[in-house]
N, C-alpha and C positions, 0 to 999 in steps of 0.2 A: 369641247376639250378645254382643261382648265391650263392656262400659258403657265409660266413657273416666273415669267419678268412680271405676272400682274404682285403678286407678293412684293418681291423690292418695289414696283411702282407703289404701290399703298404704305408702303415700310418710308419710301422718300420722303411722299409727301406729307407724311407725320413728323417724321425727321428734319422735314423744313421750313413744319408752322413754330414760329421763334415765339407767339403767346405760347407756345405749352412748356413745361417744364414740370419736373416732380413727378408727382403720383398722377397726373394731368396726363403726361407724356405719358408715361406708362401703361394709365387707361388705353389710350387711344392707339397705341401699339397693340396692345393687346386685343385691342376691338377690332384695328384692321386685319388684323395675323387671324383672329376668330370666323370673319367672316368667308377669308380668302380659306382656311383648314373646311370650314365646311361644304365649299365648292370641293373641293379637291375629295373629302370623305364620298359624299353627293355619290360624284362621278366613279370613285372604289368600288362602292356598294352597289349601284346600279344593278338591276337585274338577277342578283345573288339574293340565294333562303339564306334565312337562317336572322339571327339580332348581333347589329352589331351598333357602336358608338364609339366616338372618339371623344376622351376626357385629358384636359389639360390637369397638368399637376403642378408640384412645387409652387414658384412663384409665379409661374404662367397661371395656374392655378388659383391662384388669389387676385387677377386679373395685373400682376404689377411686372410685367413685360417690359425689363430696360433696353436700351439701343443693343447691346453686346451678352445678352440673357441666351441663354441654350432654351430650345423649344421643347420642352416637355412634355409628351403627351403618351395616352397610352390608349391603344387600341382593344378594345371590350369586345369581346363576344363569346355565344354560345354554340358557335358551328364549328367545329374541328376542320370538319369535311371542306368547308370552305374558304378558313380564314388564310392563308396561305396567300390564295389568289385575292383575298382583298387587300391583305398586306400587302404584298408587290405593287398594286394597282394604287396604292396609297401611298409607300414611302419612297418610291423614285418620284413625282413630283414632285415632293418637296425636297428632295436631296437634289434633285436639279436646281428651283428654286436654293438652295443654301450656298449652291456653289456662285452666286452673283456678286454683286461687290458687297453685300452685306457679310459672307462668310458664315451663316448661321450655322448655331452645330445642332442638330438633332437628337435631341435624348430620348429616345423611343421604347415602347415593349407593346408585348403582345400576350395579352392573357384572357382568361374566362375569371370570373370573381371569384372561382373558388382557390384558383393559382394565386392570383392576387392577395386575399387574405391570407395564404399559407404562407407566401416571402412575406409579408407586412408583418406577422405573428414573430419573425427571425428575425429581421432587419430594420434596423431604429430608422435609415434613411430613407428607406421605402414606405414605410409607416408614415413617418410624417410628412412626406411628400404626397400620399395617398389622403392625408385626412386636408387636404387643400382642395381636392380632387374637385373641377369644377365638368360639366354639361357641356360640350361641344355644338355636337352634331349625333344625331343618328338615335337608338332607343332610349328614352330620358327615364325610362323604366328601368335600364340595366344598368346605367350610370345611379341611379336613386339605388338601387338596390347595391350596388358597389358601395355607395358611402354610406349607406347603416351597417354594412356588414363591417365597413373598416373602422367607423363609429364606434358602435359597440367592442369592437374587438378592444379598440385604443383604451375605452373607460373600464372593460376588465382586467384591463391588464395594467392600468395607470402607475400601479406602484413597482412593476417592472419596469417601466421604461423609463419614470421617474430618477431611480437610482443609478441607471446605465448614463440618464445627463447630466447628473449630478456630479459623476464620476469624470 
């Protein structure tokens, strides 16, 4: 069973090595938050068909996890049938986890790549949140296959979204 104080304990003591700072700090929040999401995926998955993965996005995404950053991540997969039960089994740890002196807010979803690409296709802040989209835990096959789809979606469509920032 993955505890929910091992996350603040790893979040602390990142938080109370004084050589880091910057992009330093941010790494290594991000490494510890990475490794501890993957226990917790780990244990989600256990025993359930079907392809599933958990990919960080935004600035989690880019590995640059500040002290006070929302945890972004988004749950991938191809099972209808069963994502439900992994979801539960996945996001009350860490919403237990969030509720510690840290206060982390969780920014979450739950899609198959084909949902994914369809809001990213509508939504500049999903879009570009999604072209960050880094490999967690779980099939590095669906997460690969997530970021060419939102890849290419991003570079056909450049000069739409282009103008929308511009604006």
């Amino acid at each position: 069973d993955v505890c929910s104080s091992d996350l603040t304990d790893h979040r602390a003591a990142v938080l109370a090595d004084r050589v880091l700072n910057g992009r330093a700090l941010c790494r290594s929040l991000s490494d510890a938050t990475d490794r501890w999401l993957a226990e917790v995926f780990e244990a989600a998955v256990a025993g359930t068909k079907g392809r599933f993965a958990l990919v960080a996005t935004g600035g989690y995404g880019r590995g640059e996890l500040a002290p006070f950053s929302d945890l972004d991540v988004l749950l991938l997969h191809d099972s209808p049938k069963a994502v439900s039960a992994v979801a539960e089994r996945l996001w009350y740890p860490i919403w237990d986890a969030a509720r510690g002196a840290d206060k982390i807010k969780l920014g979450h979803a739950v899609r198959t790549v084909k949902e994914a690409k369809a809001l990213a296709s509508e939504d500049l802040d999903t879009a570009t949140a999604l072209l960050t989209s880094r490999h967690l835990a779980g099939d590095a096959n669906l997460t690969a296959d997530l970021i060419s789809v939102i890849t290419s979606d991003w570079r056909s469509r450049r000069a739409h979204w282009l103008a929308i920032l511009a604006e």
